[in-house]
N, C-alpha and C positions, 0 to 999 in steps of 0.2 A: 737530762741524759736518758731517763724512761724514756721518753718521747720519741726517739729513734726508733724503739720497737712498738709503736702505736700499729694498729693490724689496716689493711685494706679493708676498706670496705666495700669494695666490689669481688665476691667469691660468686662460684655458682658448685653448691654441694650438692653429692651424690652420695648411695651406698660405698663404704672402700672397706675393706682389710688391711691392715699397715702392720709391720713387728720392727721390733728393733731387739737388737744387744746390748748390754752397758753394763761396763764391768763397776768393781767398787774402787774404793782408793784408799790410801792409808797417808795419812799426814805425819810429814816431816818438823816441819815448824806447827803448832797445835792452833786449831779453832776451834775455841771455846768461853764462849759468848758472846750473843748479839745485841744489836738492838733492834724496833722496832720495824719490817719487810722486811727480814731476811737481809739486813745488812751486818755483818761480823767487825766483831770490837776490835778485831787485828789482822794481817795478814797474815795467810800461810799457804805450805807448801807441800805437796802429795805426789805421790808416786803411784798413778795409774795401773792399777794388775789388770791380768789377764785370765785367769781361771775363774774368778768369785766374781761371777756375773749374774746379773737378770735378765732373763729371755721374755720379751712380752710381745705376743699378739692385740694390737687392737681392734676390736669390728665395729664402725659405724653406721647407724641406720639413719638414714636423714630425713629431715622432713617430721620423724615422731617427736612423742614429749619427751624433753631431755630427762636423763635419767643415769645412771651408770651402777654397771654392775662388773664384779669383778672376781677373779678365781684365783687362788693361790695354790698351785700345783694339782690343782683339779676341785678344790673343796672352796665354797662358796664362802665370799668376807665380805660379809654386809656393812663392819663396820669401817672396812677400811674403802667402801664403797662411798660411805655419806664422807667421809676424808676425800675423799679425791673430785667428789663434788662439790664440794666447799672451795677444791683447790679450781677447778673449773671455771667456778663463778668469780672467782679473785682477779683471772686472767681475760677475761674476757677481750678486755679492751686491746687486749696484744692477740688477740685470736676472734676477730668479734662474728663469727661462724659459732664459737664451740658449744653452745647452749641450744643449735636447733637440729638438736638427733640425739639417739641411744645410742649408748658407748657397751660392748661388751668387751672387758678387758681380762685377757688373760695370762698370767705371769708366774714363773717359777726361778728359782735363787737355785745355782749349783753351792750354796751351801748354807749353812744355819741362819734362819731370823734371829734379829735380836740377842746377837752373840757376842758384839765387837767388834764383829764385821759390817761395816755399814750397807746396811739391808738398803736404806733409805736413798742412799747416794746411787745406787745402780737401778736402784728402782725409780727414779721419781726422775732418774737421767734416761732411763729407757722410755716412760711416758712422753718426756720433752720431745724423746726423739721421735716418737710415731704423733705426736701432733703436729711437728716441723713437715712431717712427710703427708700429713692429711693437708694442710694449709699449702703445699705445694703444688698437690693434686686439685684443690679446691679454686686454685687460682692461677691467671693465663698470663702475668707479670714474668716475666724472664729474671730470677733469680741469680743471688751471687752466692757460691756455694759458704763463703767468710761468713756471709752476715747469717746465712741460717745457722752456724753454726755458734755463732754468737749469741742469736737470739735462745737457740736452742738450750745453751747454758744461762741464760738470765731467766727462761723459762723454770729449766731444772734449779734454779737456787729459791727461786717462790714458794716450791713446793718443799726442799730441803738445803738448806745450805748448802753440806759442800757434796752433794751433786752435782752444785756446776762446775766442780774438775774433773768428775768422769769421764764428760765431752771429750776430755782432749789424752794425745798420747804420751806418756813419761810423766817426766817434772811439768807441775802445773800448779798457777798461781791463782789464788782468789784474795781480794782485797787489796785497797790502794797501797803500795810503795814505790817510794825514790827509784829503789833499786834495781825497780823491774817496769822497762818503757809497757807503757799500754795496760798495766795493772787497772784494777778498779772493783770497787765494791760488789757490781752490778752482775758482774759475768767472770768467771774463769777467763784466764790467758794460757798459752802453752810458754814453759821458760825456754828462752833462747837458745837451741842447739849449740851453739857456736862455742857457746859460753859455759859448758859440761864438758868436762874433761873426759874420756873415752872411759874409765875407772865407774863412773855413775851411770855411765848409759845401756849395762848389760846387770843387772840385780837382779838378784833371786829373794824371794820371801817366804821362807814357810810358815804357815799361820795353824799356831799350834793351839786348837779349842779344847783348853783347858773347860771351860763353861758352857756348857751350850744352851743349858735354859735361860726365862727371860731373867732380862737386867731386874734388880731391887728398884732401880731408879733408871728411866729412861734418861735420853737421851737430852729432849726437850725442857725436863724438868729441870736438869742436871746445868744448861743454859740458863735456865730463868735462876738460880741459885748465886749466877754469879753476880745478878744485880744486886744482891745483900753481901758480897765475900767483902772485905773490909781492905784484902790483899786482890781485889780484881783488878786496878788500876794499875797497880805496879807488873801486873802479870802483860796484861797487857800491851803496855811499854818495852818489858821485855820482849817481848813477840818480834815487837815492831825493829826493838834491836837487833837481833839474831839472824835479820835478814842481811845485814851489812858483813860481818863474818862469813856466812855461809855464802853469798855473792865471789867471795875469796874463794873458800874452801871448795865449791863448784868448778873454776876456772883451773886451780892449781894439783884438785886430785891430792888432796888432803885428805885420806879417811883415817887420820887419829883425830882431828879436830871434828872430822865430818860424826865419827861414831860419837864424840862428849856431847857434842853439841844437842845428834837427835836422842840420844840418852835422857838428857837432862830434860828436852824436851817435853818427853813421853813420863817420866817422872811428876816434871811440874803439873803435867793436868790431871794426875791423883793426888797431888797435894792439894791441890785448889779443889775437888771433891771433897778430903776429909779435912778440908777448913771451909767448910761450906758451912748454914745455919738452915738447915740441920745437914749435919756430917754423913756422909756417906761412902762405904768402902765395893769396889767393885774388884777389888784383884782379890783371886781366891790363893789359899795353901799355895798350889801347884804356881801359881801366878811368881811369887819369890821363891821358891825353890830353884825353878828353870832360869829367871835373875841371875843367884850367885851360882848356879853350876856354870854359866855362861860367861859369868864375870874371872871366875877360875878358870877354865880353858885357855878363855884370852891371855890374861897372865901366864899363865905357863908356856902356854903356845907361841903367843905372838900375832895369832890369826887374824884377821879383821871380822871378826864374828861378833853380831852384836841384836841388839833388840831396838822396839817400837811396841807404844802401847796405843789401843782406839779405847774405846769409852765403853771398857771391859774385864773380862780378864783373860780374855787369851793372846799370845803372847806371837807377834810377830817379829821372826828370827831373821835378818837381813845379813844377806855378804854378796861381794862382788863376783862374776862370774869365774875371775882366775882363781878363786880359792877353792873351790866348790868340793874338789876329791881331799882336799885336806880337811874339811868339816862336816862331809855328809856323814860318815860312820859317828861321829861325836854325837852329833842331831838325833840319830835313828838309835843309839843306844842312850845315851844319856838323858834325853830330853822328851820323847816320842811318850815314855811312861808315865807321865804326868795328863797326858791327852787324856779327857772326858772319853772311853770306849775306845782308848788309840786313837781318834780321828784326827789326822790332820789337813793341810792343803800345801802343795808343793805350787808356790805361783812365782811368778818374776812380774818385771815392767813390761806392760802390756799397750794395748791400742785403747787410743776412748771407743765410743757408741758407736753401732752401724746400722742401717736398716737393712732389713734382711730381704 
């Protein structure tokens, strides 16, 4: 199946400038862990924003010694420089140009590194995407806009997993299931319009950074943990189940089944962290405080307000767009004071990547 995205070997490179956009995502159904090339132990399923992106410029100089250097909001990261050269040489063979020029690349996040917002995922989706655009310009082959966009995600999963859903817009699938034609390990899919009840196709997210400094335990490591979890099997399994329900609860416009489900979700992948060897806790205070003030509203209220957790502690507050004037006041006094400085992000369901 690699073998589709094997690169031409007939280019002819010049100097170019390329940038792209790529926003992050947040996962519905949870990925968390892989195995070996960025293949995932299970499927899942993410909701594309639109606010918490990465803008990156790329410069290439062709013809010099390969090389890459790179800027983060203007301040120079040497280490994440020999990272993305690493990730370079990996791909070659799906870009066999990218080794003969300097790369200067530059990138800034409209919100916190390393927070729980996946930095990684808009970042390493934004890269995919100005190399798709270098290799288009580099080559006189009449393109199909599907396959670059394909490739562009099997690109961006090399370098971070699920990056490769940022590519696309809304609900979006990474890893093989029954449930969803054209699934696969290899690359993100977009889920079927048809098959989203009108109820999931307008969300809001506010992502509330309770934490902003770096994680105790990244992301990565947090992955390779679950090769020793004892409970990674059966998590797994579950994964794989919850896509057969929520196939349901998508079509039907079910958000009591749809909030248990992503609940339970965003639970189970801090229980598989503090049943890890060695254990690790990443929700802070504020993290279960804003929990059960939310979980009492609901109750009282009736509202469809609820949460999602990424591989952190801040806390993504999700509801449909008909509800919005009956929980924003809830949000902004109840829940907004637990925010690291106040800071939060007001995002919904957004578009994938674009080049700019």
């Amino acid at each position: 199946m690699e073998n589709q995205f094997l690169g031409n070997q007939h280019f002819n490179i010049s100097n170019q400038v390329v940038s792209a956009t790529c926003p992050s995502n947040i996962a519905l159904i949870k990925y968390w862990g892989k195995y070996a090339n960025q293949i995932p132990a299970n499927p899942s399923i993410s909701y594309t924003l639109n606010h918490c992106n990465t803008q990156t410029s790329m410069e290439f100089f062709a013809d010099e010694p390969f090389s890459v250097q790179t800027f983060l909001a203007g301040n120079e990261e040497v280490k994440f420089a020999e990272k993305i050269e690493k990730y370079f040489k990996n791909i070659e063979q799906y870009l066999p140009w990218i080794l003969k020029g300097k790369y200067v690349i530059k990138t800034e996040n409209t919100f916190p590194h390393s927070s729980g917002i996946a930095s990684s995922a808009s970042g390493f989706g934004a890269i995919a995407s100005c190399l798709m655009e270098l290799d288009k310009n580099f080559s006189s082959e009449i393109r199909d806009a599907s396959y670059d966009l394909k490739k562009a995600s099997f690109l961006a999963r090399l370098g971070s997993g699920s990056a490769c859903r940022s590519l696309y817009n809304g609900l979006v699938v990474w890893g093989k299931t029954d449930e969803v034609e054209g699934s696969s390990d290899l690359y993100a899919v977009k889920y079927p319009d048809e098959e989203i009840h009108p109820i999931f196709k307008n969300f809001n997210d506010w992502v509330l950074l309770i934490h902003e400094g770096e994680k105790s335990v990244s992301s990565t490591v947090g992955h390779g943990l679950m090769n020793t979890n004892p409970y990674a099997e059966r998590r797994f399994q579950e994964a794989r189940e919850n896509f057969v329900p929520l196939k349901e609860i998508l079509k039907t416009g079910n958000l009591e089944k749809f909030i248990t489900l992503v609940e339970h979700e965003a639970l189970t992948l801090h229980a598989m962290m503090m049943m890890s060897e060695p254990a690790f806790i990443l929700m802070k205070t504020g993290t279960l405080e804003v929990i059960n003030k939310l979980w009492n509203f609901r109750k009282e209220t009736g509202h469809p307000l609820f949460f999602t957790l990424d591989a952190g502690a801040n806390v993504h507050v999700l509801y449909p767009e008909n509800v919005k004037q009956n929980v924003l006041q809830f949000i902004q006094d109840e829940l907004v004071g637990y925010c690291q400085n106040g800071q939060y992000i007001c995002d919904q369901i957004g578009n994938g990547a674009k080049s700019n």
